[in-house]
N, C-alpha and C positions, 0 to 999 in steps of 0.2 A: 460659449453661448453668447448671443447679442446680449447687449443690457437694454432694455425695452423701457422708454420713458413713457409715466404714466400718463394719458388722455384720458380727460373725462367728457363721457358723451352721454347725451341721452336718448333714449328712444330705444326700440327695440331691435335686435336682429334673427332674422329670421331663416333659419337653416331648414334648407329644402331636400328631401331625402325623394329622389326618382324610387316608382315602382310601377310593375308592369299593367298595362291596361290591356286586359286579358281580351276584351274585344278589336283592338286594332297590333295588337304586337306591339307598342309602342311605348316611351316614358311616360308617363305621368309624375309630375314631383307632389310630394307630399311637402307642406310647412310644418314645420315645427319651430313657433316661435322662443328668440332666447333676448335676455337683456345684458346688457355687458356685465361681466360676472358668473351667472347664469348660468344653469347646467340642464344638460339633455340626454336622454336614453335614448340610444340610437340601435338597431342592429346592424353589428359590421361581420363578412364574411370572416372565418378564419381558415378557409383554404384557398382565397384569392387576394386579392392586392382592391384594397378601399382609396379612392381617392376624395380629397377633403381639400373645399379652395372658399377662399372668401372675397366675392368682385371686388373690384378697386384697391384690394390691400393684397399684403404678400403675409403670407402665413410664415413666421419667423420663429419659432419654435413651437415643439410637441414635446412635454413631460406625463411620462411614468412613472411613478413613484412604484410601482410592485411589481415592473417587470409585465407587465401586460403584451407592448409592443415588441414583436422581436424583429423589424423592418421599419426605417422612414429615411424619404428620400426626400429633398426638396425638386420641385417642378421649374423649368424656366419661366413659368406662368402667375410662379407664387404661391402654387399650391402644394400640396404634401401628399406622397403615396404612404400607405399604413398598413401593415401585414402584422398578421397574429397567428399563434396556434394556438391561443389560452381557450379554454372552454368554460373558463367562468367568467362572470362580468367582473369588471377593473375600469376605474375611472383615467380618462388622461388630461391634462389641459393645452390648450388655444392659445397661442399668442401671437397678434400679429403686430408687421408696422408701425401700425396706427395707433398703438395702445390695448388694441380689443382684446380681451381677454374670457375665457368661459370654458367650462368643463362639462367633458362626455363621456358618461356611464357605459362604456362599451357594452351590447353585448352580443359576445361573438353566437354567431349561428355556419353551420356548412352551408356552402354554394355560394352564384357566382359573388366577386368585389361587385360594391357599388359607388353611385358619385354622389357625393354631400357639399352644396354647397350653399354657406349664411349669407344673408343679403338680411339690405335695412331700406 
């Protein structure tokens, strides 16, 4: 695992979670704002592949402490694919390049992955 040296920022970041807008077929993102540290309840699918990316930073690791994730890959983009079969929520943490760090309350639901990504 990288060793991540700590940045202190301030200000918030803002994790955008796409959903469908039933009148045009298309994404809409939802915000869900978070502040470095921060934690979010998110639903992520658990029969599809969730991708999670943070602009400007590279997503540098994902921790599980309980076993939650049973898939992650890194993106050449910097982002992270994320696959589960857990059917109960489990938290994991964020840690990117830059310092940024924040925790998400997974909770898995059936159907398709979706894309999450924080922005400040």
């Amino acid at each position: 695992m990288k060793i991540i040296r700590p940045l202190f920022i301030s200000g918030c970041l803002f994790f955008v979670v796409p959903s469908i807008s039933s009148a045009t077929g298309t994404l809409a993102p939802t915000i869900v704002p978070l502040v470095n540290g921060g934690q979010a309840n998110i639903a992520i699918s658990n029969t599809d592949p969730n991708l999670f990316t943070v602009p400007g930073d590279r997503i540098t690791a994902i921790n599980s402490l309980d076993g939650g994730l049973t898939n992650q890959e890194q993106t050449e983009s910097g982002g992270a694919i994320l696959a589960t079969v857990s059917k109960k929520p489990f938290t994991f943490i964020v840690e990117t390049e830059r310092g940024l760090n924040f925790s998400i309350r997974a909770v898995p639901r059936e159907g398709g992955g979706a894309n999450y990504s924080a922005g400040h």
